[in-house]
C-alpha positions as CSV (number, residue, x, y, z in Angstrom):
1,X,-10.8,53.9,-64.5
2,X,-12.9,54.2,-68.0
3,X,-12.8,52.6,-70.8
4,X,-13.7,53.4,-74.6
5,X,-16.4,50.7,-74.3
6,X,-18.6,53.0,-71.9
7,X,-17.3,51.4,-68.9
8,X,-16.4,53.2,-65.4
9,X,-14.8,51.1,-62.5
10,X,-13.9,52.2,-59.6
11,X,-16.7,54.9,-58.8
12,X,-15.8,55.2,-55.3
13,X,-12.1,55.3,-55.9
14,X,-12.2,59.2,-55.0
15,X,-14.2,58.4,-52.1
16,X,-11.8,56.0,-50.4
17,X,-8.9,58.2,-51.7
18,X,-10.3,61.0,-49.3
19,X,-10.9,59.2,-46.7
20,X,-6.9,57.9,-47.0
21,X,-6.3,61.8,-47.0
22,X,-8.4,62.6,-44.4
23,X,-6.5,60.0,-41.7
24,X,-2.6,61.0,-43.3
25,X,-2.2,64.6,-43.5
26,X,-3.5,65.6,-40.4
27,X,-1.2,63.3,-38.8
28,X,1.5,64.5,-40.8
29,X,0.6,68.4,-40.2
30,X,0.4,67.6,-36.3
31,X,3.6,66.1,-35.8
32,X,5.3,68.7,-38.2
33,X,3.9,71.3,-35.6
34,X,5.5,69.8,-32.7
35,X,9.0,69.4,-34.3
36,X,8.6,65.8,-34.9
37,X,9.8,63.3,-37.7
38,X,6.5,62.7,-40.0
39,X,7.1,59.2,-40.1
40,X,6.1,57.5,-36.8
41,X,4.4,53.6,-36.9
42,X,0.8,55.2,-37.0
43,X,1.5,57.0,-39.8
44,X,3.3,53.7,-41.2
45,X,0.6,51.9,-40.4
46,X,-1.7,54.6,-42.4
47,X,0.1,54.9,-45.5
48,X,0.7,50.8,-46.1
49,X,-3.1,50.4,-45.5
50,X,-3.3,53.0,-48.3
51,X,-1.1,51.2,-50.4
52,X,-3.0,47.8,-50.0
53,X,-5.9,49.5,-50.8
54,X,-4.4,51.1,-54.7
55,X,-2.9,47.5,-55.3
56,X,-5.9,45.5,-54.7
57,X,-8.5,47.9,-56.7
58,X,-6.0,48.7,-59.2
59,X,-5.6,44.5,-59.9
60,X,-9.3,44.1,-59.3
61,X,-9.8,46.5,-61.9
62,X,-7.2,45.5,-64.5
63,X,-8.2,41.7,-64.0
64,X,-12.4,42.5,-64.6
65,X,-10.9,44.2,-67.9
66,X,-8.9,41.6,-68.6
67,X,-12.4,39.0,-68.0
68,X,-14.4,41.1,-69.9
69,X,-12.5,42.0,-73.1
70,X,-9.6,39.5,-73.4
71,X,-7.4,42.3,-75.3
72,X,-4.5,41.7,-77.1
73,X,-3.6,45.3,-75.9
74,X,-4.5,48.1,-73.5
75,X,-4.0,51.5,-74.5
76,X,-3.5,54.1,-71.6
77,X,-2.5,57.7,-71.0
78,X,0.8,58.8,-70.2
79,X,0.4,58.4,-66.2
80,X,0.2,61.8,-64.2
81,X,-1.1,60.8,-60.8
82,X,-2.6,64.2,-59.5
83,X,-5.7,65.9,-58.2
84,X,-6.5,69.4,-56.9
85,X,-9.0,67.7,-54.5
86,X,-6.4,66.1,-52.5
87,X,-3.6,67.3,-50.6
88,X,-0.3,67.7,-52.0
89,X,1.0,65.1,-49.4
90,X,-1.6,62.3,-51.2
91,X,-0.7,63.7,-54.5
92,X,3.0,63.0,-53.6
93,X,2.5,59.5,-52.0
94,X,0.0,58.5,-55.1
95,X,2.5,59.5,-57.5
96,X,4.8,57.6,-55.7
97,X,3.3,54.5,-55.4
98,X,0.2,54.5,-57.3
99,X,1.7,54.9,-60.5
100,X,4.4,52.0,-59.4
101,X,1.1,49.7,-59.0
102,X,-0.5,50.4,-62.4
103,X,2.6,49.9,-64.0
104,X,3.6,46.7,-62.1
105,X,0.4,45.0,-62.9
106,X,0.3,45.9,-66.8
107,X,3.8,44.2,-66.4
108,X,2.7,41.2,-64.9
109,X,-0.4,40.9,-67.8
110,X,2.0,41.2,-69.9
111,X,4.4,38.5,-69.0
112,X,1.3,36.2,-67.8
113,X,-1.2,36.8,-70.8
114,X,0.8,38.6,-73.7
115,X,-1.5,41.7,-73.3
116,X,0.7,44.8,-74.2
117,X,0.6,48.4,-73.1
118,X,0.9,51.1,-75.2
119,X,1.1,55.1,-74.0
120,X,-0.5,57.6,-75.6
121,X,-0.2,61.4,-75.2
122,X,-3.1,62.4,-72.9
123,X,-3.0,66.1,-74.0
124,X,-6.7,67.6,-74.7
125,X,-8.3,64.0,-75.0
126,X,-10.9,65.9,-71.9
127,X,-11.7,68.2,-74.2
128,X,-11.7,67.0,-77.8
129,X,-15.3,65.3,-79.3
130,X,-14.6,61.3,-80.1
131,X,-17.1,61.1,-82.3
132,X,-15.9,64.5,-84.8
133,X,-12.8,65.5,-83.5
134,X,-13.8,69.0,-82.3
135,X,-11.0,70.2,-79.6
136,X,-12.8,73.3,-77.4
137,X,-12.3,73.8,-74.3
138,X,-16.1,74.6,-73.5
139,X,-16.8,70.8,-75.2
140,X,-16.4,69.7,-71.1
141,X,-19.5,70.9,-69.5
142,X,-18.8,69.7,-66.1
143,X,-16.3,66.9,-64.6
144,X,-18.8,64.0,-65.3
145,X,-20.8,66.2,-68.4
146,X,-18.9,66.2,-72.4
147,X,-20.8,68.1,-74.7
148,X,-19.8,68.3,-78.0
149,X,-20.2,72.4,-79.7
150,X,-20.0,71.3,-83.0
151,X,-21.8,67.8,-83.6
152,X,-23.5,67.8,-79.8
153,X,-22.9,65.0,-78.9
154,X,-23.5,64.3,-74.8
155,X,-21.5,61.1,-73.3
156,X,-19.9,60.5,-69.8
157,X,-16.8,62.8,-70.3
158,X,-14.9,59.9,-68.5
159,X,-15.7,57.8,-71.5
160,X,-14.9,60.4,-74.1
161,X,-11.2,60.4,-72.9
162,X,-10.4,56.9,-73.3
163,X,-12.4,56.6,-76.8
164,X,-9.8,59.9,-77.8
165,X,-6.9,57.6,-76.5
166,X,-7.9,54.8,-78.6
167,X,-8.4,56.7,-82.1
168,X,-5.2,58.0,-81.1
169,X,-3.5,54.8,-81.0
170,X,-4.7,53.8,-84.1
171,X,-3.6,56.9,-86.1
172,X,-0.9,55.9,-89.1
173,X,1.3,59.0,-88.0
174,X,0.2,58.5,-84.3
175,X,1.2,61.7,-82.1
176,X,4.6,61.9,-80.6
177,X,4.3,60.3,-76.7
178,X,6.2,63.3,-75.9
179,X,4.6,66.2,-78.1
180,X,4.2,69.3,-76.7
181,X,0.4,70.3,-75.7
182,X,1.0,73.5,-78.1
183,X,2.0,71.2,-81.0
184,X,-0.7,68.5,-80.7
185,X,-3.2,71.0,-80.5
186,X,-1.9,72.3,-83.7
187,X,-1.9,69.2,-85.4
188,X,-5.8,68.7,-83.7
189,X,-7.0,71.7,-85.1
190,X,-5.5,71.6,-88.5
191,X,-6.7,68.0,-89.2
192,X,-10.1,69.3,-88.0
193,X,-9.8,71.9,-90.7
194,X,-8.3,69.4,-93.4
195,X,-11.9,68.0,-92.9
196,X,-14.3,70.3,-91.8
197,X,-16.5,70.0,-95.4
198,X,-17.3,66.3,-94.4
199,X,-17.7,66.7,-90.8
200,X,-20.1,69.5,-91.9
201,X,-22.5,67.9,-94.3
202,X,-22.3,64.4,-91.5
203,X,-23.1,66.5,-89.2
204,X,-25.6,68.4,-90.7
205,X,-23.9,72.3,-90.1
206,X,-24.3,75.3,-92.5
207,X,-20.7,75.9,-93.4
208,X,-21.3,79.5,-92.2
209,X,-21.9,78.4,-88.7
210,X,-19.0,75.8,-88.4
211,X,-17.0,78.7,-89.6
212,X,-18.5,81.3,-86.9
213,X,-18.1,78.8,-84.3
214,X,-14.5,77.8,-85.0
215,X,-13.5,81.9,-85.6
216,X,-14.6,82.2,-81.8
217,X,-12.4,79.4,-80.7
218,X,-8.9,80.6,-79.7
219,X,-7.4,76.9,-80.2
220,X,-8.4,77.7,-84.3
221,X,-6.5,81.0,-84.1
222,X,-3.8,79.7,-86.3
223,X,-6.2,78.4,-89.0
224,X,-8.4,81.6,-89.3
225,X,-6.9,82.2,-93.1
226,X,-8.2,79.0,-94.3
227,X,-11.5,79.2,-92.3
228,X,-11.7,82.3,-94.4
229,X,-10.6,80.5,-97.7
230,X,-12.5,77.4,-97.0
């Protein structure tokens, strides 16, 4: 989990998460090859150690935030509990029950401490700049690496996310929870547009090459007639 004040808990969460994989779906594949019911009480046993596992780190996690910051609210991403580096058995069984634990313990801050949770629309937040704006689908130079092609700046792109999330929340006319990618984007790139002249002379761009750059960007397609205008 990352926050928009820099931090990253949980670094070996995809480590452990593995590992849970790693014991599961073999046993599941094995006893799907003899003809046999997945569940048996080792492969109980198996999945409720991986459950105890999600709800302590996830209410380790919530609680350090909770130390640390004392919020009056925690913004978070629509949850969508999936990753290509696990199996779709531990994708199924996190989105199952992982989700269930997130949401159970912003629910219990909640009631205990008054903290609320708000959901916000996760769509590009990897890939647009937190600092400018920029949305580009190059801006994420690696899964760790965000590099910004229009201001440059580099940050954790695990960071960048949640500081996106956070602007986000504070918008007047916030996006829709349940926008489409395609309009969000739209609404991204035309607000970038709205204010390219000040992002340019902050960022210290010729207007020719903010203008080259976005013309090359397919997300800008729809604002090429005011690039050309502007």
């Amino acid at each position: 989990m990352a926050t928009d004040k820099g931090d990253l808990f949980g670094r070996d969460f995809m480590d452990r998460l593995l590992y849970y994989d790693n014991r599961i779906t073999p046993l599941a594949a094995n006893r799907q090859r003899q003809g046999l019911p997945v569940r048996s009480p080792r492969y109980d046993r198996r999945v409720a150690e991986l459950r105890d596992y999600l709800k302590n780190e996830i209410n380790r996690v919530l609680n350090r935030i909770k130390e640390i910051y004392h919020p009056a609210e925690i913004v978070v991403e629509k949850l969508d509990f999936h990753n290509q580096n696990l199996s779709k058995r531990m994708n199924r069984l996190l989105s199952g029950f992982g989700k269930s634990c997130i949401v159970a313990k912003l629910e219990s801050l909640e009631e205990e401490f008054g903290i609320i949770t708000k959901y916000e629309n996760p769509a590009y937040t990897s890939q647009q700049c937190s600092v400018c704006g920029y949305v580009d689908k190059n801006n994420r130079k690696s899964q760790s690496v965000f590099q910004c092609k229009f201001c440059h700046r580099i940050m954790h792109a695990d960071v960048n996310a949640p500081r996106n999330l956070s602007k986000r929340s504070s918008l007047v006319t916030a996006l829709a929870l349940y926008m489409s990618p395609a309009n969000i984007l739209r609404a991204m790139a035309k607000s970038f547009i709205d204010s390219l002249s000040s992002m340019e002379r902050k960022h210290h761009l010729r207007h020719s090459d903010a203008v080259s750059l976005l013309s090359a960007n397919p997300y800008f397609a729809g604002n090429r007639a005011q690039l050309k205008g502007s």
